[in-house]
C-alpha positions in Angstrom: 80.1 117.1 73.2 80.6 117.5 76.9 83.9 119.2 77.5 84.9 118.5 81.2 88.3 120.6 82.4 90.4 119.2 84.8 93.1 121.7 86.4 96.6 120.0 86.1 98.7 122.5 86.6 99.0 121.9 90.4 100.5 118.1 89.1 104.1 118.6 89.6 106.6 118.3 92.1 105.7 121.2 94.0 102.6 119.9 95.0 103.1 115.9 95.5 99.7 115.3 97.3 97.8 116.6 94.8 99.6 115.5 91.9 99.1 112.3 93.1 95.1 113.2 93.5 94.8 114.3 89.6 97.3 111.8 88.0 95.1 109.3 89.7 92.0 110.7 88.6 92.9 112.1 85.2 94.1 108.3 84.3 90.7 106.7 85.7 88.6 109.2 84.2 88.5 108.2 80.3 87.7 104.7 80.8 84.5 106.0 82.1 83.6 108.7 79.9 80.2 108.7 77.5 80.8 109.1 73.6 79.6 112.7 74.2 82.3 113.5 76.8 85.6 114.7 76.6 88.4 115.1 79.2 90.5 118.1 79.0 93.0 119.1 81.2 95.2 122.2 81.5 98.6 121.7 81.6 102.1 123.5 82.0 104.5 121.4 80.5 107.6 123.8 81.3 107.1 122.6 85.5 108.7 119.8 86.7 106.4 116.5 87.3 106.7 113.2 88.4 103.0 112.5 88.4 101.2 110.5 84.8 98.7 112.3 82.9 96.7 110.1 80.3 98.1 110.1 76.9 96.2 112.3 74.2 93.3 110.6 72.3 89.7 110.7 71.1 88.5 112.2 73.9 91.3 113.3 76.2 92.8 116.5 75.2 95.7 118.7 76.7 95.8 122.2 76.5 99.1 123.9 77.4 99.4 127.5 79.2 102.3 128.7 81.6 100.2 130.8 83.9 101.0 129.4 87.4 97.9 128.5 90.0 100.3 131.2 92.4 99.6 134.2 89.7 97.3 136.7 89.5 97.0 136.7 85.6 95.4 133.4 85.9 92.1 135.8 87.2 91.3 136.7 84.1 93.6 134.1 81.6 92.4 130.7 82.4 88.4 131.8 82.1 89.8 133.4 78.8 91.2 130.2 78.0 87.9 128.2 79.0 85.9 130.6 77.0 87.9 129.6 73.7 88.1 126.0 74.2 84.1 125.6 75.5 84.4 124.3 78.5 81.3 122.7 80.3 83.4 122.4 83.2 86.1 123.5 84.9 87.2 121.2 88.2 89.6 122.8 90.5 91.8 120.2 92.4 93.3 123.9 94.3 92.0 125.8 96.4 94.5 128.6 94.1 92.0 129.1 91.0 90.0 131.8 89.3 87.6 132.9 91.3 85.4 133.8 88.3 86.0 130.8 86.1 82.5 131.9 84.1 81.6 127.9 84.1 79.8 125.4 86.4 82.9 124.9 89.3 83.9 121.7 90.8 86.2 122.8 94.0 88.5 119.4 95.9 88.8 120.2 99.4 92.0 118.4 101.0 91.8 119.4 104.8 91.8 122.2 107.3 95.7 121.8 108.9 96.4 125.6 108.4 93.2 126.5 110.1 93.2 123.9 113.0 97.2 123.6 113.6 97.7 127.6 113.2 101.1 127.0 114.6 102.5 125.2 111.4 101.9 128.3 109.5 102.9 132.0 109.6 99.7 134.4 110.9 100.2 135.8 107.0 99.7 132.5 105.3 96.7 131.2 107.5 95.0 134.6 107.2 95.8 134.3 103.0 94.7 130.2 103.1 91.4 131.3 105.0 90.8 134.3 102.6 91.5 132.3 99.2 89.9 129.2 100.5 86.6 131.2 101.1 86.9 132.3 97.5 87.6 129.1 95.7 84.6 127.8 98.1 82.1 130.9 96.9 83.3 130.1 93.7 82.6 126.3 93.1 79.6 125.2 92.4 80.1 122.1 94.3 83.2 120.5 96.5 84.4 117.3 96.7 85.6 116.6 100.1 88.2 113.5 99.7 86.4 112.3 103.4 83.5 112.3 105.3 85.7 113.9 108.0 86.8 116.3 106.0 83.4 117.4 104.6 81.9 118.0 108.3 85.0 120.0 109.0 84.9 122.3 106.0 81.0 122.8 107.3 81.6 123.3 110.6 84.6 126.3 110.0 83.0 127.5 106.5 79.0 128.6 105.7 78.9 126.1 102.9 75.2 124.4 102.2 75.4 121.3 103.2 74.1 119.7 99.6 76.7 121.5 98.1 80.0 119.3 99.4 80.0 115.6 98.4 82.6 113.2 100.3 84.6 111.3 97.5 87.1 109.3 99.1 90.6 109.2 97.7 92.4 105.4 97.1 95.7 103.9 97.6 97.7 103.9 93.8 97.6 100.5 92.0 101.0 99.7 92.5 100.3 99.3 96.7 100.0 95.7 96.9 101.5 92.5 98.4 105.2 92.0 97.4 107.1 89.3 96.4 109.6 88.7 99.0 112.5 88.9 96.4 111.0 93.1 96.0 111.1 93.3 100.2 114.6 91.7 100.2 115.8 94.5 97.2 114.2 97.5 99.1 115.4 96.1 102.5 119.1 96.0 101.3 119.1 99.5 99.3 117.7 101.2 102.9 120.0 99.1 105.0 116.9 97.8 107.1 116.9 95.2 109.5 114.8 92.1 109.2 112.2 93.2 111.6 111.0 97.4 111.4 108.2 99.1 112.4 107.5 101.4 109.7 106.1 105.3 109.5 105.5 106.9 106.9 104.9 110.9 106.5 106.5 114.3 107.1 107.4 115.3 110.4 105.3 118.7 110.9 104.0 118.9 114.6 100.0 117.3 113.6 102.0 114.1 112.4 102.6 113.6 116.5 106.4 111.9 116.3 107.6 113.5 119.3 104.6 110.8 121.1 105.6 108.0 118.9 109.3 108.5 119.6 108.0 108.5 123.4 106.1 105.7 123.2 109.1 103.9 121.5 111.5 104.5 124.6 108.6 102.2 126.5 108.8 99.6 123.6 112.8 98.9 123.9 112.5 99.2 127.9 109.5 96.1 127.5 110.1 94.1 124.7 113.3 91.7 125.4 114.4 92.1 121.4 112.3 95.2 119.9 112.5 95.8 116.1 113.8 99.3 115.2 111.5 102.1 114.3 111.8 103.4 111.1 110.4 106.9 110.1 110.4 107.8 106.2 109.6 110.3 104.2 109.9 114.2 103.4 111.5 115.9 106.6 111.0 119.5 107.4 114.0 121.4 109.2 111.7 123.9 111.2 110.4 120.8 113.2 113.6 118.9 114.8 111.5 117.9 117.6 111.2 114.0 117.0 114.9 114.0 116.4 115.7 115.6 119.3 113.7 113.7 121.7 115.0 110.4 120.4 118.7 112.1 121.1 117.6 112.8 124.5 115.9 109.4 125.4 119.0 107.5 124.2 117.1 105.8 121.1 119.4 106.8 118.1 120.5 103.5 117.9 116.6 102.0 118.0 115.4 104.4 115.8 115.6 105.3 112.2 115.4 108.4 110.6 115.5 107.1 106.8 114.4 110.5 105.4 112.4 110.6 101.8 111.7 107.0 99.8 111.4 106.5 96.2 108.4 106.1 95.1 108.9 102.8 93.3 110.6 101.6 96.6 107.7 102.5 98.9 105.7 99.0 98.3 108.6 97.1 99.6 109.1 99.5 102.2 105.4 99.0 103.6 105.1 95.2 102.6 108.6 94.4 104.5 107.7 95.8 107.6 106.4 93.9 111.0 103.7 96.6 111.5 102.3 100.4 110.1 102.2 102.6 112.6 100.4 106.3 111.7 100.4 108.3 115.1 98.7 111.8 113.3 96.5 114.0 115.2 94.7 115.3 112.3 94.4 114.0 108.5 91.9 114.8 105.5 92.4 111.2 104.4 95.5 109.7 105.5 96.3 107.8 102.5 99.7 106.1 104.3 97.0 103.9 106.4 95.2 102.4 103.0 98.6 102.1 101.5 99.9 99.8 104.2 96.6 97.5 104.7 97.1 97.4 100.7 100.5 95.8 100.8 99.1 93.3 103.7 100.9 95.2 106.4 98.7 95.6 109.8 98.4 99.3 110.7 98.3 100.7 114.4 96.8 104.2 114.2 95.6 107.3 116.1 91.7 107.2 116.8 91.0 111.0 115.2 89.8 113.0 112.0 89.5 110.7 109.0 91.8 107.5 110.0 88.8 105.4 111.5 87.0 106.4 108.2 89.7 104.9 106.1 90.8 102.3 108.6 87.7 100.8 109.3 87.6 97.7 111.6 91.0 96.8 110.5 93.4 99.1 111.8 94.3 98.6 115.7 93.7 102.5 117.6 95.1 104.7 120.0 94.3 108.1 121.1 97.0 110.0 119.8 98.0 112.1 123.0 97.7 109.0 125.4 101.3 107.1 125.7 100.5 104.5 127.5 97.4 103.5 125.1 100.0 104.0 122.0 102.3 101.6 124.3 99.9 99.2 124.7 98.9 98.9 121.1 102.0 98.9 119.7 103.0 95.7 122.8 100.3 94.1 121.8 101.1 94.0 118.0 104.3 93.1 118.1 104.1 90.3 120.6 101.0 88.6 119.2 101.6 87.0 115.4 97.8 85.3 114.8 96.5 89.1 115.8 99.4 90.6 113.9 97.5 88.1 111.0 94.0 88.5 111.5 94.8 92.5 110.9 96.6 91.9 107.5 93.7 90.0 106.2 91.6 92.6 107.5 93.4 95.2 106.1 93.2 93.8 102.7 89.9 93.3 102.9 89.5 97.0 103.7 92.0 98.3 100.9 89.7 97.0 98.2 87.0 99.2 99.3 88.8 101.8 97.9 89.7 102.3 94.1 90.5 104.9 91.7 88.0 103.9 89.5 85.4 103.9 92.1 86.5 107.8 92.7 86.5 108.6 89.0 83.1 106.9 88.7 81.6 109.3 91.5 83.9 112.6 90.5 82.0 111.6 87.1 78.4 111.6 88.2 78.9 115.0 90.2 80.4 116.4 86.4 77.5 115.3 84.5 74.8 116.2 87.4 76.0 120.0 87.3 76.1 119.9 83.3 72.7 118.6 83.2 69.9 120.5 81.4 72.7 123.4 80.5 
């Protein structure tokens, strides 16, 4: 049997992007599995999680161990620990690790933020996120890159063989999908939203670009005779009032809303129920929000940079992110043409179901049995 390890311990709260990443791929991996394979995955149950890993069974296994992906015991204890349970393979989904796992190493590469916006991160924690990345990279035997973007980055900053880092897109969760208007209506009342938004979604960290959207949202009101209200969700970081500030400022508190985080069972209302997706960022590894949207038939405005034309594709309207009147323009044109505002939505659609966990299992998959090949 094949025993193929897949790291879970980053899957809790702590890390929501990349629990996201392995709950997704840990529950569209068995399906897919060979008689002769097995799918293990470390676990630590005592760390909260909101993310699903697939039940036990035949061929998925859990293996429990408290050493955290932040300790230095986990050096020597988790090759210890895929000594004794045979592991053919040990995939990383942290750039955190052993550094000496003493099996073939799968390694998933997110994005370069800390390296190419230094100033969201002390000097101490860039200089530790170049050092340990450089050892996870030395370490794998091959990296998944979850975009094309993002494998051209990592080998333009890093000396990393070129045949070595595979792109593997990432994919929008099954439950992002059109909603029935009685679900928009629910989520619509629980938020307090109007009947016409424009919706982002995302943290507020200076590479997300607010400050310009909150600019370019000062034009909207002043042009449009009855603009919808901006609405911008999710996870906010105090160190960054910026976007806040400037709406302050500019005299737009009562045209903008700062809804703050979403529910997760809430967020394919959220996305269905609004006029148009709007995703400013200067710099993404995949930019997940943009598939999410196109997948509940919302159109999507986005910045013309890193991954998003990747994962966009023809059907996302673009901008360049630092250019207010372009964002103006796009944003104008969206809101005050319906048949475009249409002709997006099916083309978004049509774009979201190029993208599936099962497709990214299927290729993670392949890379696992190429590198246990002939062992």
């Amino acid at each position: 049997m094949k025993r193929y390890v897949l790291d879970a311990r980053p899957a809790t709260d702590h890390f929501p992007g990349i629990g996201r990443y392995v709950s997704n791929l840990a529950r569209a991996l068995p399906p897919l599995l060979a008689t002769d394979e097995n799918l293990i995955m470390l676990c630590d149950p005592s760390q909260p999680s909101r993310w699903q890993l697939p039940a036990p069974s035949a061929q998925v296994q859990w293996v429990e161990t408290a050493v955290s992906p932040f300790s230095l015991a986990q050096q020597w204890q988790i090759p210890r620990l895929l000594r004794e349970i045979q592991a053919d393979l040990y995939h990383s989904p942290y750039y955190l690790m052993p550094y000496h796992p003493g099996t073939p190493t799968v390694l998933t590469f997110y994005d370069l933020i800390p390296q190419r916006f230094p100033q969201v991160v002390s000097v101490q924690a860039r200089l530790l996120t170049h050092l340990f990345t450089r050892l996870a990279l030395r370490a794998a035997d091959h990296v998944i890159a979850i975009s094309r973007f993002t494998r051209q980055d990592a080998l333009a900053l890093y000396p990393i063989t070129p045949a070595k880092v595979t792109a593997v897109p990432l994919a929008p969760d099954p439950h992002f999908q059109a909603q029935s208007e009685n679900e928009v209506a629910r989520v619509r009342t629980r938020y307090n939203l109007p009947p016409a938004y424009v919706l982002y979604l995302g943290i507020n960290k200076p590479h997300k670009n607010l400050v310009n959207l909150v600019n370019a949202w000062e034009n909207i009101v002043q042009e449009l005779s009855a603009p919808p209200q901006l609405v911008v969700a999710g996870a906010w970081d105090k160190r960054y009032p910026e976007a806040r500030e400037t709406a302050v400022r500019l005299h737009l508190t009562s045209r903008i809303t700062f809804l703050g985080p979403v529910a997760e069972e809430d967020l394919p209302g959220l996305y269905a129920g609004a006029t148009l997706f709007v995703f400013p960022s200067q710099y993404e590894g995949f930019g997940l929000p943009v598939i999410e949207a196109m997948a509940c038939n919302t159109a999507v405005a986005c910045a013309n940079t890193s991954s998003l034309p990747e994962v966009g594709g023809t059907a996302a309207a673009y901008f360049q992110p630092d250019d207010l009147t372009e964002i103006t323009a796009v944003l104008r044109h969206l809101l005050t043409d319906e048949s475009e505002r249409q002709r997006r939505q099916a083309l978004g659609l049509a774009q979201a179901k190029q993208f599936s966990w099962e497709k990214t299992a299927r290729e993670t998959l392949a890379l696992y049995q190429q590198l246990t090949t002939n062992r």
